[in-house]
N, C-alpha and C positions, 0 to 999 in steps of 0.2 A: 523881315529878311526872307528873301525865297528860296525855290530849296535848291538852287545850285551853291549859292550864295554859303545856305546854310552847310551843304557838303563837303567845300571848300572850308570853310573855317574849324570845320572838328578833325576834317584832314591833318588840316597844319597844324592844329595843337598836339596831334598822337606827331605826326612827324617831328616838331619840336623835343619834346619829350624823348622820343627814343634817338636823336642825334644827342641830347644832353648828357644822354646814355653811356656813349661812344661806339654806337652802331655805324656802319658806314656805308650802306646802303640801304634807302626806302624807298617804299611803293605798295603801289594798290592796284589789286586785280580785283573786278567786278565778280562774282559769284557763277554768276552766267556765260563766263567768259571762260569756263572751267567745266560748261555743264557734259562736255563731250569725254570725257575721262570715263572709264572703265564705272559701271555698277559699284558702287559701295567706296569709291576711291574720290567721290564729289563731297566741294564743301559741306554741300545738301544734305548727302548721307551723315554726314557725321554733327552740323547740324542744323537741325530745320528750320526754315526762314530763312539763313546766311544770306547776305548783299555781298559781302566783299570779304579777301583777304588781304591783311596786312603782311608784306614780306620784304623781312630784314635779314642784310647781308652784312658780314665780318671779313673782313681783307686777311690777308696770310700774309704772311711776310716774303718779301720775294726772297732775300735771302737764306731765309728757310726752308721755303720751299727748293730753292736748289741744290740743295742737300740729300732731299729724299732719292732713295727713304733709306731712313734715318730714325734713332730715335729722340734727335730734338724734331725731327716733323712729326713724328708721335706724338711729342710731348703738344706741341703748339696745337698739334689738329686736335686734340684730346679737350685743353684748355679754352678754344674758341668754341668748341661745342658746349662744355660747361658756361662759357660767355653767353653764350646764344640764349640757354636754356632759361638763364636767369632772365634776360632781357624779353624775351617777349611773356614770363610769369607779369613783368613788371608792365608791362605794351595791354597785356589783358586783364591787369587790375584799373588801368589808367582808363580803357574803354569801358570796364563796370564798372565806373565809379560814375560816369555819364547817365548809368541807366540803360545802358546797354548789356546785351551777351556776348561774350569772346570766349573760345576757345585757344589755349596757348597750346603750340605744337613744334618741339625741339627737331636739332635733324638725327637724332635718332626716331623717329614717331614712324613706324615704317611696319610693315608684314614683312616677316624675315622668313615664313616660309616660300612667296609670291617674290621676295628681294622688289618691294616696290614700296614707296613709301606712302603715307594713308590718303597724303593727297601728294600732289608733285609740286614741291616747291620751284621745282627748275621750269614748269609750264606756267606759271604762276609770275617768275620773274620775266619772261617774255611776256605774257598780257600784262603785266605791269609797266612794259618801257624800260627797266633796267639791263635789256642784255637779249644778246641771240646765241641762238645755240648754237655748239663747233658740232664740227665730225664724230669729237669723242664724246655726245649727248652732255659736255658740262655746259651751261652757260658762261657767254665769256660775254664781259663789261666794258665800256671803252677805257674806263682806268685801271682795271685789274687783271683782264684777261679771265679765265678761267682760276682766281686766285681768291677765292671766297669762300665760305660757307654759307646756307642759309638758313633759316627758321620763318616762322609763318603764324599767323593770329588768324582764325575765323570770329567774324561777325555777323550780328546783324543790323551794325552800325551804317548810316546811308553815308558813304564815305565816294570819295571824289575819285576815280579810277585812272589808270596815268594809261596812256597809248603808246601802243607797241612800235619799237625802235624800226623806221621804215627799210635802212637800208643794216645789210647782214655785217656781220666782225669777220667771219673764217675767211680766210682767203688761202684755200689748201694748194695750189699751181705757185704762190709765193714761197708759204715754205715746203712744200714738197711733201705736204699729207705728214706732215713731223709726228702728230700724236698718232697718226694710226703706227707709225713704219717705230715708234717706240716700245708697242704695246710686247713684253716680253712675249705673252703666252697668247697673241694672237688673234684677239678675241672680237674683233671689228671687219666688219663685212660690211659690202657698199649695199644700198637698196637701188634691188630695178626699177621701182616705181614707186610712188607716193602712195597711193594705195595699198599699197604692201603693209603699213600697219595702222591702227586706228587714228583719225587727224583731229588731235587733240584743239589745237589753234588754226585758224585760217590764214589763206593767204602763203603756206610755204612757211610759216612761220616757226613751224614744229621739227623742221626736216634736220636729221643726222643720220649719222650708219647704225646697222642692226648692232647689236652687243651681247655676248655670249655672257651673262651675269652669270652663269653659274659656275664658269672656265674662270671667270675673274677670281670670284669668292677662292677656287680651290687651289690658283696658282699662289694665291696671298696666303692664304693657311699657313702652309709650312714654313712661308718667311718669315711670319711674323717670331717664330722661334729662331731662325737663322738668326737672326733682327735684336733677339733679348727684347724684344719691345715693353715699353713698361706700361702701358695703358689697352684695357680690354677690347678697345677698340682700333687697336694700331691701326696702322694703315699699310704698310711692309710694299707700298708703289709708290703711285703718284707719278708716275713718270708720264701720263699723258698731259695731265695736269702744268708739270715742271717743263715740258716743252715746247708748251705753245709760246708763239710770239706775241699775241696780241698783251696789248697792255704793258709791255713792257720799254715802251720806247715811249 
């Protein structure tokens, strides 16, 4: 067997495996394809050797989502993140069991004082092929729109890498920049240039608006108590999220 051959086949057994799961999104980002991320934030750093990440995505439910926020969207973004966490424990037993090294990575796995997460699951799901990025930096799917969560497995598995979705999802002149002109607390700015911040993926692949995380985190604070929210992680928005169109038709 050769080794594309061979790449291909332990692909589709992890891919097997975590659809049997009830994951609903997979893919693979090559390693390298990641190496332009911030110092300390590459699968490298965290660990040595890595070839590829596996990254898996969980659907939201549209009608809960449309709700938010809420706390049944609490509850369910609460739940899919427990879903998540399980599934790739189970995604990084399945690749050590080969003989391989995996590192499992929830989407809480993040530096909460930086607000970035250890590696970026969302640049990961674009060199993957799963999705391009909106305005409001989520990835949005051709089935879901921005209506996912994700989680992520590092290896040093030689796994078969999926290629990036050639043509874009946003189409902000259709609906009228909806997720930015939603943002309560205003927190979305266009960039003057592509150069303006580091280019994680090639080709335009990376491009959304700047984002005030730290304006986001403190407008959500207080609602989350407005909210009663019952899970430490509420969400107390969601409304860039809840109003894109993509994915929903």
């Amino acid at each position: 067997m050769n080794k594309r051959r061979a790449e291909e086949k332990l692909t589709s057994w992890i891919q097997k495996r975590a659809l049997s799961e009830g994951v609903d999104l997979f893919g693979v980002a090559s390693a390298e394809a990641l190496l332009s991320a911030p110092e300390g934030f590459r699968p490298e750093d965290i660990l040595q050797g890595s070839k590829a990440v596996v990254i898996v995505g969980k659907k939201l439910s549209d009608a809960t989502v449309n709700t938010a926020p809420s706390r049944m969207f609490d509850v369910m973004y609460s739940a899919t993140n427990s879903f998540l966490d399980l599934l790739v424990l189970k995604i990084a037993d399945a690749i050590s069991s080969q003989g391989y090294r995996a590192i499992a990575m929830g989407p809480h796995s993040w530096n909460k004082g930086l607000l970035r997460g250890d590696i970026s699951y969302k640049h990961a799901a674009v060199a993957a092929g799963l999705g391009r990025f909106g305005l409001q930096s989520l990835v949005l799917t051709p089935h879901y729109g921005p209506r996912q969560r994700w989680s992520a497995v590092i290896t040093d598995a030689p796994l078969e890498p999926g290629a990036p979705l050639e043509k874009g999802l946003c189409d902000p002149q259709k609906c009228d920049y909806a997720c930015v002109r939603s943002c309560p607390a205003g927190v979305f700015s266009e960039r003057k240039a592509e150069g303006a911040v580091q280019d994680y993926l090639p080709g335009g692949l990376w491009y959304y608006w700047n984002i005030n995380k730290k304006e986001c985190v403190a407008y959500r604070a207080p609602k989350r108590e407005e909210l009663g929210l019952t899970t430490l992680e509420g969400h107390a928005c969601a409304l860039c999220k809840k109003v894109c169109p993509v994915g929903t038709t």
